[in-house]
N, C-alpha and C positions, 0 to 999 in steps of 0.2 A: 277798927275804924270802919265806919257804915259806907255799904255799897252806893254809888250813884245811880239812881232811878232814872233804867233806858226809856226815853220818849217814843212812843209810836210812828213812823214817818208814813202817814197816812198816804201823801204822791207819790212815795215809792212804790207801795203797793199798790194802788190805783194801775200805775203805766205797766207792774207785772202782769195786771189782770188782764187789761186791755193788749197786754203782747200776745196773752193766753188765747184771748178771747179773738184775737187776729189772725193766729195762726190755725187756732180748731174751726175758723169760717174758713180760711183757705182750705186745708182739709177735707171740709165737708165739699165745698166749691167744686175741689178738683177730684174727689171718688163721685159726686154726683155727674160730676163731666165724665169720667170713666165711661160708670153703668150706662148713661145715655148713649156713649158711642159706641157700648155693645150691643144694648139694645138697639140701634140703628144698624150697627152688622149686622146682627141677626134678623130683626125685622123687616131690614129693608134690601142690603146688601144681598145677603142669604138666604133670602125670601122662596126661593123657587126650591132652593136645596132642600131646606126644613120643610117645605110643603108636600114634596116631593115623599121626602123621608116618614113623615106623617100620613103620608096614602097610602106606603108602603107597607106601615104597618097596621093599617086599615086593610088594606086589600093584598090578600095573599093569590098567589096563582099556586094553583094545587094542580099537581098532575094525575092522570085517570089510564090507570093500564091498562092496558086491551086485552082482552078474553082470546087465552091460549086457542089453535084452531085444534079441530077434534083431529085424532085419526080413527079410522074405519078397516076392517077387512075388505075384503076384494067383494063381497057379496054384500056390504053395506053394515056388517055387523061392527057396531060401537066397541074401540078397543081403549080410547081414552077420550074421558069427555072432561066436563068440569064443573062441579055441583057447590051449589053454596055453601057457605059456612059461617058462621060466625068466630072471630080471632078474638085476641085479646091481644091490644098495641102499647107499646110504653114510647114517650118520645122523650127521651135523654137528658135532652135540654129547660124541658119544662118540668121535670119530675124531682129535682132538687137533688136529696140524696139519694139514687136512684136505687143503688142498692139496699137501704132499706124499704121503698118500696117493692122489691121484689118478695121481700121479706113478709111484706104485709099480704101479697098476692099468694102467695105460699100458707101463709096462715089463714086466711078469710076463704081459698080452695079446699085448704086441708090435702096439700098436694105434701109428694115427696124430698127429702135433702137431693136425689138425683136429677129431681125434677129442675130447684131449684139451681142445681149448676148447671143444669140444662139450658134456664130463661139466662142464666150470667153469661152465659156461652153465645147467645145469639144477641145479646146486646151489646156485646163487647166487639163483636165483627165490626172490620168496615161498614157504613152507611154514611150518608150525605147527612151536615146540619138538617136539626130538626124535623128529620125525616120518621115518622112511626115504624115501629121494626116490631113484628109480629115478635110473641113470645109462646102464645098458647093456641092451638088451632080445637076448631069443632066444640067450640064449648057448651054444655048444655045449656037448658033453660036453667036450671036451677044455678050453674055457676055464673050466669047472666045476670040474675036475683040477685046472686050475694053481691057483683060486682057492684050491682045498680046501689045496694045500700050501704056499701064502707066506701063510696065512689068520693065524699070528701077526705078518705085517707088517703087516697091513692091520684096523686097531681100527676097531670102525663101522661094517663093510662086509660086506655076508649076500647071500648065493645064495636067492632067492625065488623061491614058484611061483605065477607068477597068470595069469590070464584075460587076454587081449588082445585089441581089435578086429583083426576081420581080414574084409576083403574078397573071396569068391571070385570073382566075378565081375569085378575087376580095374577097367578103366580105362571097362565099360560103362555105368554107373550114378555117373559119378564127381562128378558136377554134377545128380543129382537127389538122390541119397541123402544125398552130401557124405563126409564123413568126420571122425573126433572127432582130436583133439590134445592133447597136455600142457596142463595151462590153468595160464596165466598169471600175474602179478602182478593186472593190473587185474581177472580174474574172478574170482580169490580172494577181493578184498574185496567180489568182488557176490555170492557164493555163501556160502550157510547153512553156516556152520562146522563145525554137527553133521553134517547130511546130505553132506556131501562128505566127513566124515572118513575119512582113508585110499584116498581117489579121486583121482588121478590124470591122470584126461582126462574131457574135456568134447566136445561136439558143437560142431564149429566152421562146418560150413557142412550148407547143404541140410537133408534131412530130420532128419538129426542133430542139427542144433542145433535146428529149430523142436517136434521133441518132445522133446528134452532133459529136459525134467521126468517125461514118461511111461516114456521109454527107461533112464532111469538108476535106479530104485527107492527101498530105503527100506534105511539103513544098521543092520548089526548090531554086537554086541558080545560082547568076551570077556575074565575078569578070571582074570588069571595070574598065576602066582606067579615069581617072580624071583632068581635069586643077584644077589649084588652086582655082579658083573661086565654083568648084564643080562642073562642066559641065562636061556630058561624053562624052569622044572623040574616043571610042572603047570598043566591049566586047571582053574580053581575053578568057574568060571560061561561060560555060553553063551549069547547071544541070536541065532540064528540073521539073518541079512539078508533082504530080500525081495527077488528078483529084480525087474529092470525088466520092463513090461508089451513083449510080443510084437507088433509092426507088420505089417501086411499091406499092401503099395500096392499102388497100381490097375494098376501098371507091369505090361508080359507082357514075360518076356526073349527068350520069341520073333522078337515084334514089335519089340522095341528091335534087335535082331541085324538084320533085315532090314531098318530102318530105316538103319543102318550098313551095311550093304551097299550099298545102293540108293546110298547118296552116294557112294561108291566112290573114300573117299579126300579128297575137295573139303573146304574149309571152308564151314561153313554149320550149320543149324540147322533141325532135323526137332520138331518138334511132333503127338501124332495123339489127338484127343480121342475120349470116348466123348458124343454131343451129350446125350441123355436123363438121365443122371444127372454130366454134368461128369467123365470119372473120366481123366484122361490114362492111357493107353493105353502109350505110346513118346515121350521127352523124349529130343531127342537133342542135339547141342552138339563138332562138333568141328573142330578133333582135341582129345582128350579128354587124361590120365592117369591116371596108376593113383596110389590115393587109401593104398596100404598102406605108401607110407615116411612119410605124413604121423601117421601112428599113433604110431609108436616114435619118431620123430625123422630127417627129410630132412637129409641133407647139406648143406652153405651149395653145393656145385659142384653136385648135382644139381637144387639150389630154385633157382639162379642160370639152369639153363639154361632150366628152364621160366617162370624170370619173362621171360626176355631173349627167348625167342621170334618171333621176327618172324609165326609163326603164334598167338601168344594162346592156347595150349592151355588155361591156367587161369582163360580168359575164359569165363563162361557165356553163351554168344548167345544162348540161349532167352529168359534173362529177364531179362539187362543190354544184349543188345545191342538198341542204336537203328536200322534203316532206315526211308527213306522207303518208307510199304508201296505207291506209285506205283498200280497201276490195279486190283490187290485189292481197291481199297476202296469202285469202283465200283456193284458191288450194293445195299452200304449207301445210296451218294448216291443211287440210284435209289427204296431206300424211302423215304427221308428225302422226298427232292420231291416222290413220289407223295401222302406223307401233308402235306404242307407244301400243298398245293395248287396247284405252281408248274407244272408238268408234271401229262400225263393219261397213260393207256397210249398211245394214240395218237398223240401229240407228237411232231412229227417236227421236224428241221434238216437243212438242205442243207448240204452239207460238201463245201468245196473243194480241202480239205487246210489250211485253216489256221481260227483265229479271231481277231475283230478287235473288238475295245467300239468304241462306240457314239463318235463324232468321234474315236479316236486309230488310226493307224498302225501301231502296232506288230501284228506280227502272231504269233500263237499258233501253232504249229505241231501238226498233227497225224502221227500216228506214221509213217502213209501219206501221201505229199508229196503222192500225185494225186490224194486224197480218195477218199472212198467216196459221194457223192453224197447221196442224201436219206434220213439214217436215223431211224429208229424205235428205240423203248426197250431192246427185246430185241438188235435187230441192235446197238446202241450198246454191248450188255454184250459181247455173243458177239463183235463187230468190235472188241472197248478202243477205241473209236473216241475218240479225245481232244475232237473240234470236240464234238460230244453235251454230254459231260462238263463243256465250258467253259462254254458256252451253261446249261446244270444249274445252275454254280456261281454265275453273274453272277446267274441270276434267284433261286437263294437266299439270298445273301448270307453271308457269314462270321459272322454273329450265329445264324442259323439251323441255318448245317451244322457251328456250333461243340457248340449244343445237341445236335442229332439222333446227332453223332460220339461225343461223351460218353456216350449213352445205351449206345452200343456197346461199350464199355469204353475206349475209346482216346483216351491219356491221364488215366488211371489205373489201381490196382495192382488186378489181377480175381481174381488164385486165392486161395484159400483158406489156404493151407499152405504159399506158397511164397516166405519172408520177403525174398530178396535179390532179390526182382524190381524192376523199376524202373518208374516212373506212365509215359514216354514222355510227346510232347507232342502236344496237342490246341492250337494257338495259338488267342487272340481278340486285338479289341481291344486290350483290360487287358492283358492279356500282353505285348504288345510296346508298347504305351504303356511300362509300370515296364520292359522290356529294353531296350529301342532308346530309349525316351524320343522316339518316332515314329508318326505316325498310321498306319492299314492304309488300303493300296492297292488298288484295285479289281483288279488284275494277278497281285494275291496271291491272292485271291481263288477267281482262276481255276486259277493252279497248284496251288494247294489241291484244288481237285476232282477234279484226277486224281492226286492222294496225291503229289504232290511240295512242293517249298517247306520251309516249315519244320517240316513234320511229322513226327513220329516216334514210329514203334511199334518193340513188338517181337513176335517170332515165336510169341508165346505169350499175345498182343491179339489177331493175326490171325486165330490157330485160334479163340479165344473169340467172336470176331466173325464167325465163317466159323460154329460151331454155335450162335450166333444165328441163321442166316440156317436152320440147318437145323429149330431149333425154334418158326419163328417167332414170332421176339422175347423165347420164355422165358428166364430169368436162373438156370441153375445156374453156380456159381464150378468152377471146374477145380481138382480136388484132387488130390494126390500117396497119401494115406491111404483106404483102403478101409475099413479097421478096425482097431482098439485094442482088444486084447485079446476080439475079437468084436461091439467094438460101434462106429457108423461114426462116424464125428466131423462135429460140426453145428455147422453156420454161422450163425454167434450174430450176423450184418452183414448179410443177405440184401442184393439188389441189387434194384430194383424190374422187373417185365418191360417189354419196350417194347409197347405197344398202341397200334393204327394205330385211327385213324378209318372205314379200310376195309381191312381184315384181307386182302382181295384182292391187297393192293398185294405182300405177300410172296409171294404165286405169279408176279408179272410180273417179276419181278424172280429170282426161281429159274427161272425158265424160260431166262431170258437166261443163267444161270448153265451151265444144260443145252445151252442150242445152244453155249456155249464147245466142249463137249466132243464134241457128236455133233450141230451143226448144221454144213449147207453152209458157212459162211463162216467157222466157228469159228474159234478163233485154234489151238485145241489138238484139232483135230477128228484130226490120225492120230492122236493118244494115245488118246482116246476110241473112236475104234472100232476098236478090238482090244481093249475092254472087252467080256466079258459081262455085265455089268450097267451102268446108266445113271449117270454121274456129271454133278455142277452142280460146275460150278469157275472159278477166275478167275487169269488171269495179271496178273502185272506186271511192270513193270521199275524200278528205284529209280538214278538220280543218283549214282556217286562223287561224279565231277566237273561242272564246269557246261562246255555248250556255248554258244556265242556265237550272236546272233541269224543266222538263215543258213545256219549250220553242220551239215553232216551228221556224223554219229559213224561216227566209222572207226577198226577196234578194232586195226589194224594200227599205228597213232598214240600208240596208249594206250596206258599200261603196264599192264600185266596187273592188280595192284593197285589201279588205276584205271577198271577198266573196270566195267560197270553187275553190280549186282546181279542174280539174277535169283528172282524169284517166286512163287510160285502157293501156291493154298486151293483148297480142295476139299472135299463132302460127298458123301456115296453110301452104299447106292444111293440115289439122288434121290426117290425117292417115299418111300423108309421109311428116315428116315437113322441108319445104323449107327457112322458116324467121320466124324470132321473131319481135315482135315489141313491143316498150314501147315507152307511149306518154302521157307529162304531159302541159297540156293547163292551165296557172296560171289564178288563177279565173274564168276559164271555169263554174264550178259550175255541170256540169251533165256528169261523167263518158261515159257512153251509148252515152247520147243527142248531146254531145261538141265531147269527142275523141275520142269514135270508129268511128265515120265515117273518120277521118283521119286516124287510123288507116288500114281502108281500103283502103283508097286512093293510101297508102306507098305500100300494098299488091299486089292492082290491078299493079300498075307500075312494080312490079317487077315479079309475077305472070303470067301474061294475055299477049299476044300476040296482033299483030295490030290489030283483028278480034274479040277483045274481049273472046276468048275461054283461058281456061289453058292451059299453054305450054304442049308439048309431055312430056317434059323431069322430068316434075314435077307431071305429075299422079299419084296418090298412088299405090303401088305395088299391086298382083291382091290376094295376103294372107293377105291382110293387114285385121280386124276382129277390130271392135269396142267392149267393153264392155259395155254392155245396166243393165239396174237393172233389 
């Protein structure tokens, strides 16, 4: 049976369209009403924000870091200045994948794999957004070239001209001045945001870091205008930077050069003060390096060879290393009794070559097996006579010559300016009660008084302690800074002076210091006379290793590394003291033999005139009066 033919309902479909057609005009109605009233936010509401935002990134304020101040020696000789250079900068943000541009920097230089973990390494540190972060310093002309023409591979990455420390004086000054470095993660979060902006490096050791705030100045600014790509197309504004303030130290490079000579090669550790105003003179520490790859960035092979060292180049001896200062320190124990009231000038002891406490056995050896017979205070200094010394020590006791040591500086930090030095130890008691959790021995006592045992200084105690003896007992700290922009830098911790009961006692005790060098029996008398002028000085010898009760020290036994230190201080000329010196020769083995004659080398340079005579200006006053026995 045939289907019924459906008729078309033409009004139906008519009012679907028109329902269509009603609802996609509201639609449009109401997303055109939308966009309008965002565009009237924006426009009109948000007008000043988007405008704002849009200047913004039109106009950048770019920061201008101030040009580090120079330091100088004491005679005006340039020890750190700052010479141009051209970098190579990547900025993080703008560089996309940043990593493969370093890739490409690597390839287009023809640079190293160490190199390149080198640039990952300094990109990867803390920095501020969009901050340019050097990667390559000093680059030539030629890797300028290449930069200029693979410059559209490399987004992010600008050829910059700036200032760099730089060192002339190389590996002489490397461990008093120090030298600055990239700074870090952790100094970033210690450093003022604003005033580092666009800085770089920071003072990492030595003088550099202890004036770091004077040295590095006061940060500028400049507001530029920009394309979108980041390109400056104009400066708007200028605030010019302040340079860092200009350093002057006490240091002569004269003096340090012949200080270095004088060691000729040894390891060991030169100290030469000026006693009257504390001014170090010549800080010496070797063997040394040179402080100019730490600037730009050290190799991992060549930082490796200097940490691995079996010489400690990047060891500062001056004011980390520890010796026992052994009979150096004899002068002191002699004021210390004098004023103690344990001993007179007069006090003599018979000396068989050894000593012995009071009911025990054991026996103390003195340096000379056959003794020196009946000495006196003077002959005790000028002979380092050990029996004196022991006999000094028992009747002062370690309570006493713990106080009298301290007052000396030793065991604790003395200079002024020179942060990585170390306190060294002055033992008591208390001390080795909380270390050992064990009483002190009367035996200890005694090695104590001729500067062995547990004691330790270092070569820059000794000098402070040696122009103590020259100012008797006054307290100026040893500073590296002569002056700050002209003016000298003050010591806001003064140290109290030492005052004796009878002010006498520091001439019997200089005088002992004086027959060291130019009396009969001295221990250092050929050094001394071949001086023209008078020096007071004192050898020592310090302990690698221990000898065995009995045992004579036989250096042919010993391995070189192991064999004694050797010693000596010194002041002169003795009646009007011009310099101090301390000087520790590691392994030297003979106080006298090995380092007074450096000692005098450091003198003669600064002392003596072309002609070989003593300067005018350094003659002893014409009151000036020795104390004789």
């Amino acid at each position: 049976m045939p289907q019924p033919i459906r008729i078309k309902d033409h009004e139906k479909d008519a009012r679907v369209i028109r329902t269509r057609a009603l609802v996609g005009a509201v639609a449009i109605l109401l997303l055109t009403a939308v966009l309008v009233a965002r565009l009237y936010y924006l426009q009109v509401v948000q007008f000043e924000y988007h405008s704002t935002l849009s200047e913004n990134n039109r106009v950048h304020v770019q920061p201008i870091p101030p040009n580090r101040g120079l330091i100088f020696d004491r005679n005006g000789v340039i020890i750190a200045d700052n010479r141009p250079s051209f970098s190579l900068t990547l900025t993080r943000e703008r560089a996309g994948d940043w990593q493969q541009v370093l890739d490409v920097i690597v390839e287009v230089l023809q640079l190293s794999e160490d190199e390149r973990t080198l640039f990952e390494k300094r990109v990867r540190q803390g920095r501020r957004p969009f901050e340019p972060v050097p990667v390559l310093f000093e680059l030539s002309e030629e890797q300028i070239a290449r930069i200029a023409i693979n410059q559209f591979r490399l987004p992010g990455v600008e050829v910059v001209a700036q200032l760099v420390r730089h060192y002339p004086q190389g590996e002489h000054f490397a461990h008093s001045v120090g030298y600055v470095g990239r700074i870090n993660e952790k100094e970033l979060k210690a450093l003022d945001p604003v005033e580092y902006s666009g800085t770089h490096h920071i003072g990492k050791t030595g003088i550099e870091r202890f004036y770091e705030e004077q040295l590095h100045g006061e940060v500028g600014y400049e507001e530029v205008e920009t394309n979108a790509r980041g390109r400056v197309l104009r400066v708007l504004k200028r605030t010019d930077p302040l340079p860092g303030k200009d350093l002057v130290l006490t240091l002569d490079v004269r003096l340090q050069e012949a200080a270095e000579a004088a060691l000729a090669g040894r390891r060991g550790a030169i100290v030469a003060i000026q006693p009257a105003t504390g001014e170090v003179l010549a800080m010496v520490s070797q063997p040394s390096f040179d402080p100019n790859p730490f600037v730009t960035g050290i190799s991992f092979k060549a930082y490796a060879e200097l940490r691995d060292s079996i010489d400690r180049p990047l060891y500062n001896r001056v004011l980390r290393g520890l010796y026992p200062p052994g009979s150096t320190i004899k002068p002191m124990m002699a004021v210390a009794a004098l004023d103690a009231g344990v001993i007179t000038p007069t006090s003599r002891v018979f000396d068989p070559g050894f000593y012995q406490l009071p009911n025990h056995s054991h026996k103390y050896r003195n340096w000379n097996r056959s003794g020196d017979g009946w000495v006196s205070l003077e002959l005790a200094i000028s002979r380092s006579n050990d029996t004196y010394f022991y006999d000094l020590a028992h009747k002062m006791g370690i309570d006493r010559m713990h106080d009298y040591m301290t007052r000396f500086g030793l065991g604790q930090r003395v200079s002024l300016d020179m942060f990585e030095e170390t306190a060294g130890l002055m033992p008591s008691r208390d001390w080795k009660r909380a270390r050992y959790r064990q009483p002190w021995y009367p035996g200890e006592t005694l090695i104590l008084g001729i500067g062995q045992g547990y004691m330790q200084t270092t070569p820059l105690q000794l000098a402070q302690a040696t122009a103590l003896m020259a100012n008797r007992g006054k307290w100026i700290r040893p500073r590296l800074a002569k002056s700050i922009e002209g003016l000298p830098p003050v010591d806001s911790a003064p140290l109290p002076d030492i005052e004796l009961r009878d002010p006498k006692a520091w001439d019997h005790a200089r005088f002992g210091m004086e027959q060291v060098m130019h009396g009969p029996r001295g221990t250092a008398r050929k050094v001394g006379d071949a001086s023209v002028y008078r020096i007071a000085g004192k050898s020592g010898t310090a302990q690698v290793v221990a000898i065995k009760q009995g045992e004579k020290y036989d250096r042919d036994k010993v391995q070189e590394r192991h064999r004694d230190h050797a010693l000596f201080v010194a002041f002169a000329p003795a009646d009007n003291p011009q310099i101090a010196v301390a000087v520790m020769v590691e392994n030297g083995e003979s106080g006298s033999g090995v380092a007074a004659p450096v000692v005098k080398l450091v003198m003669d340079a600064w002392l003596l005139d072309e002609n070989g005579q003593l300067k005018a200006e350094y003659a002893p006053p014409l009151s000036a009066e020795v104390v004789r026995p």
